[in-house]
N, C-alpha and C positions, 0 to 999 in steps of 0.2 A: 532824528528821523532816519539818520543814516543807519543807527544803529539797531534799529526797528527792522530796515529794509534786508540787515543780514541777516537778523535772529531768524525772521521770517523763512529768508533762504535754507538756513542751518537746518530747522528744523524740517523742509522738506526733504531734505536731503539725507538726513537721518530716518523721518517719517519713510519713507518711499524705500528704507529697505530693513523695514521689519518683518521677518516672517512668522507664520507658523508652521510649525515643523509635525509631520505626523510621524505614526511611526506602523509597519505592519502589523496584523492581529497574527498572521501565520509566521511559524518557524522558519527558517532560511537552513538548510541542512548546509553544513562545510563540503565544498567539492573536492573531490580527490585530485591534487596536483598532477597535471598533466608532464609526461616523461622529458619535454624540454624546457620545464617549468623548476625553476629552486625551489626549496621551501622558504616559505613567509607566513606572511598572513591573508587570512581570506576575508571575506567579509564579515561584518560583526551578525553574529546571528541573530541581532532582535527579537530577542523574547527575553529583556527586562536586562542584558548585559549592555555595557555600554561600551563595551573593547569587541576586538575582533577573535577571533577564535587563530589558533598558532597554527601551521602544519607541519610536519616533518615530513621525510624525506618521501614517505611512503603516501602520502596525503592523508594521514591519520591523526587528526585533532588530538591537541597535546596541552595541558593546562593554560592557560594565558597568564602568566603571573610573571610578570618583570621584574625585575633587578638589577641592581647597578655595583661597580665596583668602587667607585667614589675614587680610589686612587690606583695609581700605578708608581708611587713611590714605595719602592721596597728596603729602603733606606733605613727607616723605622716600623715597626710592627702596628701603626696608625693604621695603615688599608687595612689589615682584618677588622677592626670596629668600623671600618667605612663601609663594609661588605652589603650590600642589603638585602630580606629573603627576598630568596625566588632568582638570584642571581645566578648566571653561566657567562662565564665570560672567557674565550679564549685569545691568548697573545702572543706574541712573537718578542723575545729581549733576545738582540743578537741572532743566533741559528739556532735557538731554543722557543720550542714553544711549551707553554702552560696553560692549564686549563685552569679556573676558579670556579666554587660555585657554593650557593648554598641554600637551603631547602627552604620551604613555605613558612615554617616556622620559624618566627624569629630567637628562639633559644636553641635551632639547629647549629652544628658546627660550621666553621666556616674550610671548606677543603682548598688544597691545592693539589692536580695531579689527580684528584679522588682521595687525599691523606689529606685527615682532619687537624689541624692546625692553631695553635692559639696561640695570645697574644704573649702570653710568657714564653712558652717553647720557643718562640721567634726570638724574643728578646736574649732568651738566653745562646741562644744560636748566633744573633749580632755579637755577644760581648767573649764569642769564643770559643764555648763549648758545643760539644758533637750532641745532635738531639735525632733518636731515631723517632720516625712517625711509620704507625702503622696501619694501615686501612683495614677495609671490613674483609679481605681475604685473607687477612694475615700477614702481605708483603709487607717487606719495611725499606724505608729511604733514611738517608741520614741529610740531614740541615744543617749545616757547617760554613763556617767561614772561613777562608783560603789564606795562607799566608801573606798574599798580595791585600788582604782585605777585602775580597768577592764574599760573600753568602751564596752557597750554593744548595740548591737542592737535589740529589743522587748525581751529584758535577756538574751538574748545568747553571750558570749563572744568575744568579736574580736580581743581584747588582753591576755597577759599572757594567753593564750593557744597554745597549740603545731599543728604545721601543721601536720594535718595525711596524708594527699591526696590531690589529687589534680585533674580535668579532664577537657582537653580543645579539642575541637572537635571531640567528642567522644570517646578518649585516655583517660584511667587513669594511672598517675603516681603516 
C-alpha cells in the first residue's frame, strides 16, 4: 500500500511538470550589441535553428558553429587531433598568448597563431629539429625546441609554461 501511495505521488510530481513547448512562426532578427554590451550571444533566432545566433564586436551575426580545443597539453602533438571544426580558442602560457583555431570543415587545418600546423611538423619540432610554418601571407615562424627542452613557437613558449587563461567564443576562463 505504501508503495502504491508513492508511485501515486511520484508520478504527480513528474505529471504536473510536463510541458508543451511552442515555438514562434516569425523570425527574431539578431540586435545589434549595444556599445557597453560585449559580444556574446543573442537570442536563438527561431526559424528552425536551435542555437543562438554569435555577435561580434560590432553586433554583426557571425556563424554559430563551436569548437573546442580538447587539450591544452602541448607536451605531445595529441591536441592537434583533439582540435575540433569551428574552433577559436585563445590562451595565455606564461606572458604568451596564442590563438588556435580551425575552420567548419573538418579536413581544414588546424592553425596556431593563423600558421597551419600538423601533427608531424610538431612531432618533429618536439624531437629537435627547426620547423618553419608559413601562413597564407607568406610570413613564417620557426617551431623549435630550446635547449632547456621548451618548444617554442617564434620564442614564445608552449611548454613548461603555466596556463593563465583561457577564452573560447568570446568567454574568458
Amino acid at each position: 500500500m505504501i508503495h502504491a501511495v508513492c508511485l501515486l505521488f511520484l508520478f504527480q510530481d513528474v505529471y504536473s511538470k510536463t510541458y508543451l513547448i511552442e515555438t514562434a512562426d516569425d523570425l527574431i532578427v539578431a540586435k545589434p550589441i549595444a556599445a557597453k554590451e560585449t559580444p556574446g550571444y543573442a537570442k536563438p533566432p527561431q526559424n528552425g535553428r536551435d542555437y543562438a545566433q554569435v555577435l561580434d564586436e560590432g553586433g554583426q551575426s557571425i556563424p554559430s558553429c563551436v569548437g573546442h580545443m580538447g587539450s591544452f597539453n602541448f607536451s605531445t602533438p595529441e591536441w592537434i587531433e583533439k582540435v575540433t571544426p569551428c574552433a577559436s580558442v585563445t590562451f595565455q602560457l606564461g606572458e604568451n598568448e596564442f590563438y588556435v583555431s580551425k575552420d567548419e570543415e573538418k579536413s581544414s587545418p588546424v592553425k596556431i597563431n593563423r600558421y597551419p600546423i600538423t601533427v608531424e611538423e610538431y612531432q618533429q619540432a618536439l624531437d629537435g629539429e627547426t620547423v618553419e610554418l608559413e601562413n597564407e601571407d607568406g610570413k613564417t615562424v620557426e617551431l623549435k625546441t630550446t635547449d632547456d627542452g621548451t618548444l617554442t613557437l617564434d620564442g614564445k613558449a608552449l611548454t613548461n609554461a603555466a596556463l593563465v587563461k583561457f577564452s573560447k567564443n568570446g568567454f574568458t576562463f
